[in-house]
C-alpha positions in Angstrom: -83.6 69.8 -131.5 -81.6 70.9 -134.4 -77.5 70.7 -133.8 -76.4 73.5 -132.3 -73.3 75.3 -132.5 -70.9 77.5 -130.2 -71.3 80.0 -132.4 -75.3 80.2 -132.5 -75.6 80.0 -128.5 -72.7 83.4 -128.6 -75.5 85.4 -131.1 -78.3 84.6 -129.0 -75.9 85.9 -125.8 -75.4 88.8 -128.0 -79.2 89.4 -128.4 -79.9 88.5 -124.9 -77.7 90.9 -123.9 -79.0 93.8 -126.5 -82.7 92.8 -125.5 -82.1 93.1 -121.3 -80.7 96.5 -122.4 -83.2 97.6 -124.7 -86.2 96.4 -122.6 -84.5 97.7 -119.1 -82.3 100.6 -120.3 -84.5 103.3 -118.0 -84.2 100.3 -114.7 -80.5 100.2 -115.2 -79.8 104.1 -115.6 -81.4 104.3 -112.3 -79.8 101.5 -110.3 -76.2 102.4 -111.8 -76.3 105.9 -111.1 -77.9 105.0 -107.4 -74.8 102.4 -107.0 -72.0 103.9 -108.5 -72.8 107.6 -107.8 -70.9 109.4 -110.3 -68.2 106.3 -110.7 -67.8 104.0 -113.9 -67.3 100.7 -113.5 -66.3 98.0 -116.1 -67.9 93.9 -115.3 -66.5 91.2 -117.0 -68.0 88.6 -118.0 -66.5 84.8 -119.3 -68.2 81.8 -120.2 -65.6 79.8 -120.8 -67.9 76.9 -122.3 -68.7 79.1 -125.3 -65.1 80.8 -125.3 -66.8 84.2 -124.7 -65.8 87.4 -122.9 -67.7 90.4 -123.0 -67.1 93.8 -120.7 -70.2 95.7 -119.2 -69.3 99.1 -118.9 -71.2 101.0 -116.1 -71.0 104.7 -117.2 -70.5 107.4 -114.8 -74.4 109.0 -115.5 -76.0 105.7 -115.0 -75.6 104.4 -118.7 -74.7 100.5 -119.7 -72.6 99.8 -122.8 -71.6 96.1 -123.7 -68.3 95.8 -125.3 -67.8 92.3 -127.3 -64.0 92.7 -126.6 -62.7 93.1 -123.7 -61.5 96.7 -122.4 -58.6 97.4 -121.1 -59.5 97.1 -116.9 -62.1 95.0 -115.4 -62.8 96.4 -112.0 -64.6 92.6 -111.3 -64.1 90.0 -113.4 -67.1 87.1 -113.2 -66.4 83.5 -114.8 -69.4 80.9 -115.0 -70.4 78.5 -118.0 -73.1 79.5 -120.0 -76.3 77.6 -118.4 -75.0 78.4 -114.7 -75.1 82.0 -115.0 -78.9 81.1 -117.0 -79.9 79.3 -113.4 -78.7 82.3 -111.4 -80.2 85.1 -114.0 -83.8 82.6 -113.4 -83.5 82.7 -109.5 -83.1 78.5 -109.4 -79.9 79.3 -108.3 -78.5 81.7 -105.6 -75.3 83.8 -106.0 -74.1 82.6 -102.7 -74.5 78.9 -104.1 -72.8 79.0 -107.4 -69.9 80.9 -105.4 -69.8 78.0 -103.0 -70.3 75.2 -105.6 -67.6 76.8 -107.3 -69.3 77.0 -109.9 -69.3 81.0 -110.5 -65.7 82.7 -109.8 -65.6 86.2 -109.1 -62.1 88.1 -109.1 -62.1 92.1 -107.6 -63.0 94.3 -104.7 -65.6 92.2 -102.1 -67.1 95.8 -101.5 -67.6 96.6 -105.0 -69.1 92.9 -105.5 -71.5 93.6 -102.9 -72.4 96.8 -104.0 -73.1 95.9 -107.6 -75.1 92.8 -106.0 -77.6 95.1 -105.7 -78.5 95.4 -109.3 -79.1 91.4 -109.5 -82.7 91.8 -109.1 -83.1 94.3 -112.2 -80.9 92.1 -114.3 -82.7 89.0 -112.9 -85.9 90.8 -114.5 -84.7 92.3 -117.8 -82.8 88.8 -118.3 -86.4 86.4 -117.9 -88.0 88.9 -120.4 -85.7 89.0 -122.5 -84.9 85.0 -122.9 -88.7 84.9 -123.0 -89.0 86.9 -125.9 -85.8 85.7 -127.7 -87.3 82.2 -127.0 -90.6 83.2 -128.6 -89.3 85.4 -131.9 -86.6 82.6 -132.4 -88.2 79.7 -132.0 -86.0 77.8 -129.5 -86.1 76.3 -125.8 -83.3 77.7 -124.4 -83.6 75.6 -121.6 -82.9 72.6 -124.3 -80.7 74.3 -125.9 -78.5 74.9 -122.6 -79.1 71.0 -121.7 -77.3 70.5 -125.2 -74.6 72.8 -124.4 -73.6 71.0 -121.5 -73.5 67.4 -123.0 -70.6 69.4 -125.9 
């Protein structure tokens, strides 16, 4: 595998991210405004392994915008390195485990964390077509490439 930098895993988080939204942005509008009915909610996001924080803001009429600096409030703030939160977004492993392992920390209301939880599914989905077709139009195993990140 050719040697891979912190900076080339952040883009292809970056286009991940721009791909789940692209390929789900209908799926999304329709959970959000389901969940949040009428509220906006901002997610945060670090990984600290790749020194990234990114805010998911979860618009009052359903829409999802990703800010690549961090906004002002988080309303849940959600810390995992990079390849853990990949095994959650590909089901090999649970929420409730990575909490337990300690592995994912989550910071912010337990009832908004439990509402939002049910949007996991959808972003389980648009994130396993998206890393499929990022994998594909790149030309990279992110699998490997998450296996190198780890040994860094």
């Amino acid at each position: 595998m050719a040697e891979i930098s912190i900076d080339r895993v952040k883009d292809i988080v970056r286009r991940l991210m721009e791909e789940m939204l692209t390929l789900y942005k209908d799926e999304f509008k329709q959970a959000c405004t389901k969940l949040l009915r009428g509220e906006r909610k901002v997610v945060r996001y670090k990984a600290p392994d790749l020194n990234l924080i990114f805010d998911a803001e979860l618009k009052e009429d359903g829409e999802v915008i990703v800010h690549w600096e961090p906004l002002e409030h988080a309303d849940i703030e959600i810390e995992a390195k990079a390849a853990d939160l990949d095994r959650i977004m590909m089901n090999k492993m649970s929420v409730m485990r990575a909490v337990m392992s300690k592995k994912l920390k989550v910071k912010g209301s337990i009832r908004e964390m439990m509402r939002l939880s049910q949007m996991i599914p959808v972003m389980q989905k648009a994130y396993r077509e998206g890393r499929e077709k990022l994998s594909k139009e790149l030309g990279i195993d992110i699998d490997k490439l998450l296996e190198a990140l780890e040994k860094m």
